[in-house]
C-alpha positions as CSV (number, residue, x, y, z in Angstrom):
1,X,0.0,0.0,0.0
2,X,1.4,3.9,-1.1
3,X,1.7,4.9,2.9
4,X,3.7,1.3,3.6
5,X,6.1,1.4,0.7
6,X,6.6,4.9,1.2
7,X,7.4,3.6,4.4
8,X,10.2,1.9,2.9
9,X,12.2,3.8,0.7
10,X,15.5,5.9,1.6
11,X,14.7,9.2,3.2
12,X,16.7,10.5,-0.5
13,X,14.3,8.5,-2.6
14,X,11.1,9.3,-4.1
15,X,8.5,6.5,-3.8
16,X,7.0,6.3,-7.3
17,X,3.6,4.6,-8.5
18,X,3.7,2.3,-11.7
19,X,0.3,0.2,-12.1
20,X,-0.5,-2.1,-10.0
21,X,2.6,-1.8,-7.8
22,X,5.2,0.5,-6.4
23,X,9.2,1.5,-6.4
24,X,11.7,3.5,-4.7
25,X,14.1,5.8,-7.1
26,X,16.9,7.9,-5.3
27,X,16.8,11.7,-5.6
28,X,18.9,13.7,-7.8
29,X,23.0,13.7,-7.0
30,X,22.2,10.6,-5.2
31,X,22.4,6.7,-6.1
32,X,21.2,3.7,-4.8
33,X,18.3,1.2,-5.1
34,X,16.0,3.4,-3.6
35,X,15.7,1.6,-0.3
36,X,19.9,2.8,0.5
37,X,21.0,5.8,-1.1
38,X,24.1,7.6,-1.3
39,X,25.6,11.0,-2.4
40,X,27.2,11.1,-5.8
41,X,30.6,13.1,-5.2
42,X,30.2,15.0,-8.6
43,X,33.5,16.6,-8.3
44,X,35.3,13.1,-8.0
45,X,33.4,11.9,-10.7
46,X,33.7,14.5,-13.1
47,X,29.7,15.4,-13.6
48,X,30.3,18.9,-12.2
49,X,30.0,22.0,-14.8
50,X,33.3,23.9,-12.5
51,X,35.7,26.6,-14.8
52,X,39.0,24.8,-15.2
53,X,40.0,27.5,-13.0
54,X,37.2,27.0,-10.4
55,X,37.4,24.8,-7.2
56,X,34.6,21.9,-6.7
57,X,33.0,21.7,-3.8
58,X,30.8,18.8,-3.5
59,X,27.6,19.1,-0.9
60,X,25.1,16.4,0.1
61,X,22.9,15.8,-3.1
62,X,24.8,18.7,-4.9
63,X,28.2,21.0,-5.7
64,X,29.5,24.0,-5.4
65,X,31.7,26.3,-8.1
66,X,34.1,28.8,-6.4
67,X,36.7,30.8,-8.7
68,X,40.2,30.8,-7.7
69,X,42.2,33.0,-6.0
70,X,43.1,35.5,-9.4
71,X,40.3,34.7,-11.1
72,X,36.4,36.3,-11.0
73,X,33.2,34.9,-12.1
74,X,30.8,32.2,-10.9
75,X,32.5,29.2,-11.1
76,X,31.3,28.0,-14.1
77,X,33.1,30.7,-16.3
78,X,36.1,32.2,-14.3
79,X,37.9,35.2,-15.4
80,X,41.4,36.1,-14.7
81,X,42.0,39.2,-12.6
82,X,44.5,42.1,-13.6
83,X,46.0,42.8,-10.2
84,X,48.4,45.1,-11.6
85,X,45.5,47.8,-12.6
86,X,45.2,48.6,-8.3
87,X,47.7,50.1,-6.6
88,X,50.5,48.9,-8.9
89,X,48.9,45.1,-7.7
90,X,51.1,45.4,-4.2
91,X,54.1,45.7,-5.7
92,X,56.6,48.4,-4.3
93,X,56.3,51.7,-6.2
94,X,60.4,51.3,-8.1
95,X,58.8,47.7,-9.7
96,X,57.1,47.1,-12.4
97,X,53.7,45.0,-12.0
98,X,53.2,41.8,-14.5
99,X,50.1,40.4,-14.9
100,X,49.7,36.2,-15.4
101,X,47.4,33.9,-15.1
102,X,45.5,34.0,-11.8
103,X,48.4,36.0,-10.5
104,X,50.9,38.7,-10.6
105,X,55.1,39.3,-10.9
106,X,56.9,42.4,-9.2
107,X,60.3,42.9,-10.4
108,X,61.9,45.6,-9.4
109,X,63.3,48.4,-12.2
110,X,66.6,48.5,-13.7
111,X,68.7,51.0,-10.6
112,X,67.2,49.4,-8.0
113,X,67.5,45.7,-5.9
114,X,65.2,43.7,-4.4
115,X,62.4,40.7,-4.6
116,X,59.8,43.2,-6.3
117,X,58.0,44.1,-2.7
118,X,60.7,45.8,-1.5
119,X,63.3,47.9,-3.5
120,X,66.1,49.9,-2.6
121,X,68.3,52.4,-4.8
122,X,71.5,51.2,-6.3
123,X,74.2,53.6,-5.8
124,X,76.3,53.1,-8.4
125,X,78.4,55.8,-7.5
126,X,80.1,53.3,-4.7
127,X,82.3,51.9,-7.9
128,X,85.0,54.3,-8.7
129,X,85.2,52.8,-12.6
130,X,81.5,53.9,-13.3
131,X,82.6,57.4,-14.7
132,X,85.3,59.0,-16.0
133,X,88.2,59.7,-13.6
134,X,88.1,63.3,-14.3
135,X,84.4,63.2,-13.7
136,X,82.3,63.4,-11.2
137,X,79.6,61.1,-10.3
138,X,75.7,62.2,-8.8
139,X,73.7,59.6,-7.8
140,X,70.1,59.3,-8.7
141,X,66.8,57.4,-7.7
142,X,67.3,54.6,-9.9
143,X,70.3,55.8,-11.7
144,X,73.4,58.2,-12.0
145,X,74.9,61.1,-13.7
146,X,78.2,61.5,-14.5
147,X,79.1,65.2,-15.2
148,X,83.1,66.4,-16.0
149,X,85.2,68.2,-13.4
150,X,85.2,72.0,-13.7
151,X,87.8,72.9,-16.3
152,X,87.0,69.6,-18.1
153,X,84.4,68.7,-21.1
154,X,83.1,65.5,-21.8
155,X,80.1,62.9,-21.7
156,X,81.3,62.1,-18.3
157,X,80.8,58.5,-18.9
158,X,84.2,57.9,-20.7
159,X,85.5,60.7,-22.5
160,X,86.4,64.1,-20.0
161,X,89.1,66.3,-22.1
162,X,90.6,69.4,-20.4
163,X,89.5,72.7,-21.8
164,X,92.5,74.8,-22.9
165,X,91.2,78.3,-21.4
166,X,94.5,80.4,-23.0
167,X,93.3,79.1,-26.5
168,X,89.4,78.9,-26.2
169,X,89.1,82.1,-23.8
170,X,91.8,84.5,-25.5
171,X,91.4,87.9,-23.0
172,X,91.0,85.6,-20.1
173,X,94.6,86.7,-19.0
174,X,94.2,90.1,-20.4
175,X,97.6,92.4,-20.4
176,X,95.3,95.5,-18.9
177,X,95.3,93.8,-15.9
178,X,99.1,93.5,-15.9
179,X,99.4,89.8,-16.9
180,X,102.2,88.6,-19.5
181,X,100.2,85.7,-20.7
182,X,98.8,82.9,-20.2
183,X,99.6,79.1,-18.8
184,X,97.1,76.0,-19.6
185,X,97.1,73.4,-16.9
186,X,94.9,70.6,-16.1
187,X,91.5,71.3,-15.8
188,X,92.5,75.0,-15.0
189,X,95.4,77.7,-15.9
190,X,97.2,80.6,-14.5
191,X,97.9,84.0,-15.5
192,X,101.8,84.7,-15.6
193,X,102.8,88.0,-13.8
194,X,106.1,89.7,-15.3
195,X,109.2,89.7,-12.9
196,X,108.3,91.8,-9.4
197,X,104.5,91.4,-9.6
198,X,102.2,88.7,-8.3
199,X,98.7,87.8,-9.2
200,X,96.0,88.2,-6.3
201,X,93.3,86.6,-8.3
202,X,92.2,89.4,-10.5
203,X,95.3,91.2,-11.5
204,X,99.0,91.3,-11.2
205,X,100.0,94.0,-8.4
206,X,103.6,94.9,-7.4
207,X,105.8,92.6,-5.0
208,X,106.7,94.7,-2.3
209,X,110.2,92.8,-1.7
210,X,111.8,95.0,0.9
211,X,108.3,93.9,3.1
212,X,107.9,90.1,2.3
213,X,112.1,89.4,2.6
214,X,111.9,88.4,-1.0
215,X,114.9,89.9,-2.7
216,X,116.8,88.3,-5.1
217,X,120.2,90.4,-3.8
218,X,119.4,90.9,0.1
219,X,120.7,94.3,1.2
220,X,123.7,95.1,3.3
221,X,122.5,95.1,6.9
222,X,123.8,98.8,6.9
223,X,121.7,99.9,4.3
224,X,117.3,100.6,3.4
225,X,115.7,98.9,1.4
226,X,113.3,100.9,-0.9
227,X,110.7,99.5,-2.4
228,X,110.0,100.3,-6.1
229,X,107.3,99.6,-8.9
230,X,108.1,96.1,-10.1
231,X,111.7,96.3,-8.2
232,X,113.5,97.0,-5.1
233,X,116.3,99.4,-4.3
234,X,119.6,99.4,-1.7
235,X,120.7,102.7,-0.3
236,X,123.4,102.7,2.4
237,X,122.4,104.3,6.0
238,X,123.9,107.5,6.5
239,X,127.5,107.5,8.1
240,X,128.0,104.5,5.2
241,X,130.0,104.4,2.0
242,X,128.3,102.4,-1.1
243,X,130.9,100.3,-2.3
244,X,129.3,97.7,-4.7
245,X,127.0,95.7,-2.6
246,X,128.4,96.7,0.4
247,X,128.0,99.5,2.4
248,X,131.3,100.5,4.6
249,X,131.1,102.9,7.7
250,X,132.6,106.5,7.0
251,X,135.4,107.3,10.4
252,X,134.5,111.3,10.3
253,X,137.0,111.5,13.3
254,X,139.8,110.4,10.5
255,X,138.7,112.8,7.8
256,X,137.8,116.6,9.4
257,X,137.9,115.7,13.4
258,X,134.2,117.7,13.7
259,X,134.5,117.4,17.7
260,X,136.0,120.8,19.8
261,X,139.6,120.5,20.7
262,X,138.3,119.7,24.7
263,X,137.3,117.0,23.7
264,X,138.5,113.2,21.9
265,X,136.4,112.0,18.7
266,X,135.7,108.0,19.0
267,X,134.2,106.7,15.8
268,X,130.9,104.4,15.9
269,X,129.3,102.7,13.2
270,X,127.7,105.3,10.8
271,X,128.3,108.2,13.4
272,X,130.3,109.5,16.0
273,X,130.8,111.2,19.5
274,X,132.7,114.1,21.0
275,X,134.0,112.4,24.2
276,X,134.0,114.7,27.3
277,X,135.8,112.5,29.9
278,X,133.5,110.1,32.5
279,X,130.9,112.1,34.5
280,X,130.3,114.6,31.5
281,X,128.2,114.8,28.4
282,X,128.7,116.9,25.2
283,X,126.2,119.4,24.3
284,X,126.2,120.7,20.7
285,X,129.5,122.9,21.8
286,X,130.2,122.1,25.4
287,X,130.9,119.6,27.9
288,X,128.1,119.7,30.7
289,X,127.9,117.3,34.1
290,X,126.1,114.2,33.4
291,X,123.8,113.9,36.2
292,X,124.1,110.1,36.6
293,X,121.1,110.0,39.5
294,X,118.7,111.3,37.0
295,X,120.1,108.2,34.3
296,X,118.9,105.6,37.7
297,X,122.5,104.2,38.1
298,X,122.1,103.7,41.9
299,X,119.6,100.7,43.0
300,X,116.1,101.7,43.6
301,X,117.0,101.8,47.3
302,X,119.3,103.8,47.3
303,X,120.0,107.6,47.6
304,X,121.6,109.1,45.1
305,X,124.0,112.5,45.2
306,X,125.1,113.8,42.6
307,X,128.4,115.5,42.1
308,X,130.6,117.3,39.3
309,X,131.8,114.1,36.6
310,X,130.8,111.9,39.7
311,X,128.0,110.4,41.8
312,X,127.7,108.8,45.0
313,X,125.4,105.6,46.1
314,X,123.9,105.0,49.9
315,X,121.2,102.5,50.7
316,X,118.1,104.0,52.2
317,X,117.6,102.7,55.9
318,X,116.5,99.2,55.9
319,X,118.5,98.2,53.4
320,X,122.1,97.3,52.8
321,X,124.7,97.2,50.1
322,X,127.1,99.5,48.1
323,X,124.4,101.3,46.8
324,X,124.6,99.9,43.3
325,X,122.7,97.2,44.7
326,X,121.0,96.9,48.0
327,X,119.5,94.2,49.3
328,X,116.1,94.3,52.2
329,X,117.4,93.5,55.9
330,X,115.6,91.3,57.5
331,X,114.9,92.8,61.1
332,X,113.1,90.3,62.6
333,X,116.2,87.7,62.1
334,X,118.1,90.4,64.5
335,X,117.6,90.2,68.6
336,X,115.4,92.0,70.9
337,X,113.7,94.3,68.1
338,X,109.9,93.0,69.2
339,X,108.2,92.3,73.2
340,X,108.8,89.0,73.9
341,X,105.1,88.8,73.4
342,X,105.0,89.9,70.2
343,X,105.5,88.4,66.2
344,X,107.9,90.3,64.1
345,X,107.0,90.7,60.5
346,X,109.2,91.8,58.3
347,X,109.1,94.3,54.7
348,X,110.9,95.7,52.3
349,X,113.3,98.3,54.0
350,X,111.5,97.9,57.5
351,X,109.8,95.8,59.7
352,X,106.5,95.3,62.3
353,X,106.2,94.3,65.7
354,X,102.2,92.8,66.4
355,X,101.0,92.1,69.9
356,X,100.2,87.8,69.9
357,X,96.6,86.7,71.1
358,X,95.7,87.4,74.3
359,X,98.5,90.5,74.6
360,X,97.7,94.5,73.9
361,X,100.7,97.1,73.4
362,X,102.8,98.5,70.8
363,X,104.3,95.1,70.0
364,X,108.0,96.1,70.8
365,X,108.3,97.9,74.2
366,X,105.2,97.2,75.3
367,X,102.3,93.7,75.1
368,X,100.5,93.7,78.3
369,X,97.9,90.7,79.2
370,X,94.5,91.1,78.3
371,X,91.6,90.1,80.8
372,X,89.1,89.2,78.7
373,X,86.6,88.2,81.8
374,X,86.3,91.8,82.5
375,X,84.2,92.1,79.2
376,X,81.3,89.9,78.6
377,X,82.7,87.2,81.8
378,X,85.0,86.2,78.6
379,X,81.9,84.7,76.6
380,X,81.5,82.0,79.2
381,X,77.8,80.8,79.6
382,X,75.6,79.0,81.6
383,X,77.2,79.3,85.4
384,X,80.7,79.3,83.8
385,X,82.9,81.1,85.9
386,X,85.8,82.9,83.4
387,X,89.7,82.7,84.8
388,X,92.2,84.7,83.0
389,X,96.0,83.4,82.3
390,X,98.7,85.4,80.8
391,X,97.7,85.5,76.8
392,X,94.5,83.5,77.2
393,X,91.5,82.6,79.5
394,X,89.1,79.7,80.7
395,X,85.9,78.6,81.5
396,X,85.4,76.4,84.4
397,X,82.0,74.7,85.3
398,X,80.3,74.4,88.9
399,X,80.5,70.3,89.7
400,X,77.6,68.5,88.2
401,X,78.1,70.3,84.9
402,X,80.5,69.5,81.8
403,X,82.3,72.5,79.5
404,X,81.3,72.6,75.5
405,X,82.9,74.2,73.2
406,X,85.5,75.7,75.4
407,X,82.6,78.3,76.9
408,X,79.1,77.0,77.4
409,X,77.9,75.1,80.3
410,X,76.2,72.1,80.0
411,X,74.4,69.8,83.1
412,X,75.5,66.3,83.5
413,X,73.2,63.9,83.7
414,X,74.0,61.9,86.1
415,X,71.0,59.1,86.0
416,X,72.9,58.3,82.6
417,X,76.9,58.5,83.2
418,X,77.0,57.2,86.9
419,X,76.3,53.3,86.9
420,X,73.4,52.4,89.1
421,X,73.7,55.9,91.1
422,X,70.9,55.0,93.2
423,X,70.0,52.1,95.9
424,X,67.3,49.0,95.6
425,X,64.0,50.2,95.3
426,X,64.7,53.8,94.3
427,X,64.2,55.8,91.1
428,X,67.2,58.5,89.6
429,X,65.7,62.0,88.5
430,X,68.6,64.1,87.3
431,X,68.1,68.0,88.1
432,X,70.5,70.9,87.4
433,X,74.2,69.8,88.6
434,X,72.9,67.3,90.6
435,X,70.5,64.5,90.8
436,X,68.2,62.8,93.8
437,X,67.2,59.3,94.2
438,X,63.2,58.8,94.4
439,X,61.0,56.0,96.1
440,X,59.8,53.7,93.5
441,X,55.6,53.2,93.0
442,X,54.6,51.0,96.1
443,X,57.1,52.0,98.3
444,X,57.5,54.9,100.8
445,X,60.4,56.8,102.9
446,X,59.6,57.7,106.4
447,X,62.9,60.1,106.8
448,X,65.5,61.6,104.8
449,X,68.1,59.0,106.3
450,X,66.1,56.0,105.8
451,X,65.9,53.3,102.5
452,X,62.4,52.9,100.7
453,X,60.2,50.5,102.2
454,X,57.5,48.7,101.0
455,X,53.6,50.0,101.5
456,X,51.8,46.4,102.8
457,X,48.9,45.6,102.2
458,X,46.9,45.9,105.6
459,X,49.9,48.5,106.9
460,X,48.6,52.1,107.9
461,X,51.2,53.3,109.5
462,X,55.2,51.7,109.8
463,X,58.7,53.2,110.6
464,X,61.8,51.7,108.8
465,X,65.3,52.4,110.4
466,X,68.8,51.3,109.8
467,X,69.4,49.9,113.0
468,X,65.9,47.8,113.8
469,X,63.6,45.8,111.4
470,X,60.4,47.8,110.1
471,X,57.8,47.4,112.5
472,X,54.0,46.9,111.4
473,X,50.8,48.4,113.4
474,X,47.8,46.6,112.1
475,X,44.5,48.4,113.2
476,X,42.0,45.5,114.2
């Protein structure tokens, strides 16, 4: 019956009616007998309709079509994509972009290195033989430029040739600026000067030999040198004869004897003196005292007197020597110029005598003791009592208190220095230079000259002495 066979057949199968009885038929992209029915992988089989360039995908009863990566469409008819049209398809911006078959090349362009994604520059400049070696080489993003040397012409590559300025240039050394001509060297040239000029870079101007030390004949130390326009001149000093290259000294005391019949003519180099004796000086026609004191030929420390053709020399006071020379005496090396009390300092030509610390006085008859208590009890503080000593002073502290810093005062605290300053049952309380030994909590002191005793309990009233035991009165 239809609902019992249907009953039967796979849940992929169709249960179909023919006459007088029934069968089961499996589904579309599944096989079987109709009673078991299995999927039909279509992309194993081969009964898919997928672009050669499209990936199967089977399903239950059914397939799928997806392009590949590269390609576009929908599945059945797959187009290959131009990645190269977007963004240069990835590649880095000194490539070049190919397109292929469900893909893309980057390679990158002639100048540069790299695997297409990433390119850097080649600097071909880093290979000295890359350009001419009178050229210079520029590198470029992807290339170079060889360009020739200044004074050179050329492709720069392989051919640089030097430019002959003096022949291609003819007024570049012109003779209006003073130059004799012109000198071609490589890759420049140079304007020749005649003799005694130079070139500063513009012109030729004149050598000034007698400044720069740049003769050819040096001059006789005896004579000027002169400078002139292109040249230089020697002219002997006067007092000099020009013999040659030479110039001689003139003796005017052999030829006329200029000098007064007083006096004696002594020849110098180039000149001469009338000679008046020692201790005088000639004066256009007469011999006049040479005040020697006024020329400083005694010592700075000296006195000086002078006398007709003479002079004498005496060391000031403090100071000793022939006068020519004096030398500082030292005072305080001598005995009994200061108070015993006193320091000696000594100076050029004299000397000072200074009181010590602690003394008062003219430092070399007289250095008496200062008292310094009398002012200000000497700067001592606290209860310090101030004693004076010859030169000096003290402080000295009442007992029960320790000196600081030479002046102050300060209490002792005894509770802390002594070691257990107090007896058995008492408690140390330091006060000012002194300290006093308390009762401890519980316990109680009758007199003055007794220990602590302990309070009982059921005590109202005890006494405590050195000499008996502690009696107790308990109040019934």
């Amino acid at each position: 019956l239809p609902g019992r066979v249907g009953n039967f057949c796979h849940p992929q199968a169709q249960c179909i009616r023919s006459k007088d009885n029934y069968t089961c038929s499996c589904g579309m992209g599944y096989q079987g007998d109709g009673l078991q029915c299995s999927d039909i992988d279509e992309c194993l089989s081969g009964l898919h309709r997928c672009h050669r360039n499209a990936r199967c995908n089977n399903t239950l009863g059914s397939y799928s079509c997806i392009c590949r990566d590269g390609y576009v469409g929908d599945g059945t008819n797959c187009q290959d994509i131009d990645e190269c049209q977007k963004e240069n398809g990835g590649c880095h911006v000194s490539a070049v972009c190919t397109n292929t078959e469900g893909g893309r090349i980057c390679k990158c362009r002639n100048g540069f290195r790299g695997n297409g994604y990433n390119c850097t520059d080649i600097d071909e400049c880093a290979s000295q033989l890359v350009c001419h070696w009178n050229a210079t080489c520029t590198n470029n993003p992807g290339s170079y430029v060889c360009t020739c040397n200044p004074g050179y012409k050329g492709n720069g590559n392989y051919l640089c040739l030097d430019i002959d300025e003096c022949s291609e240039t003819p007024r570049v050394c012109s003779s209006a600026l003073g130059y004799k001509g012109c000198k071609n060297l490589p890759g420049t040239y140079h304007c020749t000067c005649s003799n005694g000029f130079e070139s500063n870079g513009q012109s030729c101007v004149d050598i000034n030999e007698c400044e720069t030390n740049t003769c050819s004949l040096p001059c006789d130390p005896n004579a000027s040198c002169i400078n002139r326009l292109g040249s230089y001149e020697c002219v002997c000093n006067s007092g000099f004869l020009e013999e040659g290259l030479t110039c001689t000294d003139i003796n005017e005391c052999e030829e006329e004897n200029p000098c007064p019949s007083f006096t004696t003519c002594v020849n110098n180099a180039g000149s001469y003196k009338c000679d008046c004796g020692v201790g005088y000086e000639f004066n256009i026609s007469e011999c006049s005292d040479l005040d020697e004191c006024s020329e400083g030929f005694c010592s700075p420390y000296a006195n000086c007197r002078n006398t007709p053709g003479s002079f004498s020399c005496q060391c000031a006071e403090g100071f000793s020597g022939d006068g020519l020379s004096c030398v500082d005496v030292d005072e305080c090396s001598l005995v009994l110029q200061c108070h015993s009390n006193a320091l000696c300092f000594n100076f050029p030509g004299s000397y000072n005598c200074t009181c010590q610390v602690g003394y008062a006085g003219d430092g070399k008859t007289i250095c008496s003791d200062v008292n310094e208590c009398q002012e200000d009890n000497g700067g001592c503080r606290n209860g310090a009592t101030c004693v004076n000593n010859q030169g000096s002073f003290l402080c000295l502290c009442p007992d029960g208190f320790i000196l600081t810093n030479k002046t102050i005062c300060e209490d002792i605290n005894e509770c802390e220095v002594l070691e257990n300053p107090c007896s058995v049952n008492e408690q140390c309380k330091n006060i000012d230079g002194s300290y006093e030994c308390l009762c401890q909590e519980g316990y109680y002191r009758p007199t003055n000259t007794m220990d602590c005793c302990k309070i009982h309990q059921f005590q109202s009233l005890f006494s405590c002495f050195h000499t008996i035991p502690c009696l107790v009165i308990i109040w019934i």
